[in-house]
matplotlib code that plots the C-alpha trace (Angstrom):
import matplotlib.pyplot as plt

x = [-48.2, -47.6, -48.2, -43.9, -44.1, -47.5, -45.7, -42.6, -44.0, -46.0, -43.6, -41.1, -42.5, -41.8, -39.7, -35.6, -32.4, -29.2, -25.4, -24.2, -20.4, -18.7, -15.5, -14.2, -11.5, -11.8, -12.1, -10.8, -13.5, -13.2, -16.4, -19.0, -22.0, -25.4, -28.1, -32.1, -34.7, -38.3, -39.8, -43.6, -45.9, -47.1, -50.0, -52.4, -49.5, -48.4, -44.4, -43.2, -40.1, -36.7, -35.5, -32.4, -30.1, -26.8, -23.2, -19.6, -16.6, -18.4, -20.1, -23.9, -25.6, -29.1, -30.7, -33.6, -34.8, -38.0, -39.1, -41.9, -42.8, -43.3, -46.2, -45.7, -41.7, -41.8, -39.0, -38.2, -37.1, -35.6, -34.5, -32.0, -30.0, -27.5, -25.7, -22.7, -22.7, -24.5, -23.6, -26.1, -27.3, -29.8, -29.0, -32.3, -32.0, -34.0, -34.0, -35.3, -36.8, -34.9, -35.8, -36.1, -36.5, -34.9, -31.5, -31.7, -28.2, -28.0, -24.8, -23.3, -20.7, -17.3, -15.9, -16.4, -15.3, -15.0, -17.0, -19.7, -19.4, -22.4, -23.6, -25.7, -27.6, -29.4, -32.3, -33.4, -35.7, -34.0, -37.3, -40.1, -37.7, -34.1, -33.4, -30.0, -28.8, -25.7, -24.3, -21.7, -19.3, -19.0, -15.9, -16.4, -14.3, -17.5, -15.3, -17.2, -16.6, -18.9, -19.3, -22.5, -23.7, -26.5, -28.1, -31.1, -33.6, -37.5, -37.9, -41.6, -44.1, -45.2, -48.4, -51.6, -53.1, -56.4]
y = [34.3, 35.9, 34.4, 33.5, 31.7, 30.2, 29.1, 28.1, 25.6, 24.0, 23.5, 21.9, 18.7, 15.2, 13.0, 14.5, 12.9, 14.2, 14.8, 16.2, 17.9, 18.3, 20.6, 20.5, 22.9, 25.9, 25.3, 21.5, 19.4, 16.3, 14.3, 14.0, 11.2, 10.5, 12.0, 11.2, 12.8, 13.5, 16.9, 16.5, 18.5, 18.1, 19.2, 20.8, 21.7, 24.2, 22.5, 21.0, 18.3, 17.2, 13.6, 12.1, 9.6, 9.4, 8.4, 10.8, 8.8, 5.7, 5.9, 6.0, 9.2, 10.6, 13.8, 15.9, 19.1, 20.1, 23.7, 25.9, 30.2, 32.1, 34.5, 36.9, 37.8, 36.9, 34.5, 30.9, 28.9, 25.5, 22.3, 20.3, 17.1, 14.7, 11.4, 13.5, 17.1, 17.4, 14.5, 14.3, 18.0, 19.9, 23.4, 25.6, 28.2, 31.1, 33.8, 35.5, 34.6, 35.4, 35.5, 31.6, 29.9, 31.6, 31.6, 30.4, 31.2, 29.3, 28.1, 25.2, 23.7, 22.8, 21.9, 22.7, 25.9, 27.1, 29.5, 28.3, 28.4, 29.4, 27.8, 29.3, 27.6, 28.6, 27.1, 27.6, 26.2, 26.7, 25.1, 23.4, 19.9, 21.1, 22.4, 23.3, 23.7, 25.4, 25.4, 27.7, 27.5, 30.3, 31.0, 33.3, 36.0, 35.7, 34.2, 31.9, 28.8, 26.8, 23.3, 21.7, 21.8, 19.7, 19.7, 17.6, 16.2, 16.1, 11.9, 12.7, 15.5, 16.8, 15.7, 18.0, 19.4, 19.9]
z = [7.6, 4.3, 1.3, 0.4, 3.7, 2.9, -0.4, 0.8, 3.5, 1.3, -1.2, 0.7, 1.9, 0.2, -0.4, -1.3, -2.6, -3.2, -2.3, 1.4, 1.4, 4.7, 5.6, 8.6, 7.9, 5.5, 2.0, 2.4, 1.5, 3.9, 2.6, 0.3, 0.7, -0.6, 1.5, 1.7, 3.7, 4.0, 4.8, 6.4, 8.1, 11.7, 14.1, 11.7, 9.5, 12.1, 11.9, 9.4, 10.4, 8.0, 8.6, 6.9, 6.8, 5.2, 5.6, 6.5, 6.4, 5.9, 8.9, 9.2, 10.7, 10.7, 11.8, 12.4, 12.3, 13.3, 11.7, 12.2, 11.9, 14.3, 13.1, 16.4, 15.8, 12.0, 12.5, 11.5, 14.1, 14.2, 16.4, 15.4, 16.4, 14.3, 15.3, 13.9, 14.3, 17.2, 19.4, 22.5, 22.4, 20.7, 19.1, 18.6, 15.8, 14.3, 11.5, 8.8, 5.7, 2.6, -1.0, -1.8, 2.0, 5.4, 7.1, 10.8, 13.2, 16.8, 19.3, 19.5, 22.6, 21.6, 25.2, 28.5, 30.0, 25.8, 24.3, 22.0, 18.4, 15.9, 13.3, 10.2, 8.5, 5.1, 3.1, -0.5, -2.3, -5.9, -7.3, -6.8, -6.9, -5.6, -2.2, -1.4, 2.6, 3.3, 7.0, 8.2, 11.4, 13.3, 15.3, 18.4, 16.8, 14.1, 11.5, 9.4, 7.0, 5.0, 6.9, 5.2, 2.0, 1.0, -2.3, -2.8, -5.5, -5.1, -5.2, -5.0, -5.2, -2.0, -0.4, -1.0, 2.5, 2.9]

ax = plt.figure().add_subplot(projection="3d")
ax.plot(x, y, z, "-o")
ax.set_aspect("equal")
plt.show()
């Protein structure tokens, strides 16, 4: 692992706040909730795994994401499941690292018998207390629209591995 990623994953757990926008429809904001999460490592620090809870619509949802590197093709890769977005499936993800975190792309189902749509998904950590993570929908034609967009707070420093 190089030493950005070595950085990077140690910098982002703890304890985050902030603000989640949704659009369902391009450039039409439909919501925008408080969010709150926790980012912690797991088994020897080899994954590191996002909870959260928030609100769209005034309804409740939650999600995680469990995150980890793959040292052999140099890719991030991600698992992911939310009360909203993802209904009873999982969507797996992976990607390259960027500059200031990774971007990770994966499929989701829209219907039976449809093709599946993608989603992209990019995290950056601005600083060593915001993160911002910015999802896109991907049409099959490979248009894309932003569909996420959640910027959050460090609520507490992250914990000191051994």
């Amino acid at each position: 692992m190089s030493d950005a990623i070595k950085q990077l994953w140690s910098r982002l757990p703890g304890r985050w706040h902030g603000f989640c926008r949704t659009w369902f429809e391009p450039n039409k904001l439909a919501d925008e909730s408080e969010i709150g999460g926790t980012i912690e490592p797991l088994i020897n620090d080899h994954f590191l795994k996002h909870r959260y809870r928030g609100s769209i619509n005034g309804k409740a949802r939650s999600g995680e994401e469990l995150l980890a590197y793959n040292e052999i093709t140099n890719q991030w890769q991600c698992s992911w499941l939310d009360s909203f977005h993802m209904s009873k499936a999982l969507m797996f993800s992976q990607g390259q690292p960027t500059e200031r975190g990774f971007e990770v792309f994966g499929q989701y189902d829209v219907g039976q018998g449809q093709p599946a749509w993608g989603w992209r998904t990019r995290v950056e950590l601005v600083d060593d207390n915001q993160l911002l993570l910015t999802a896109f929908n991907v049409t099959p034609e490979g248009e894309e629209a932003k569909a996420l967009e959640t910027h959050y707070q460090r609520v507490s420093p992250p914990p000191s591995f051994c």
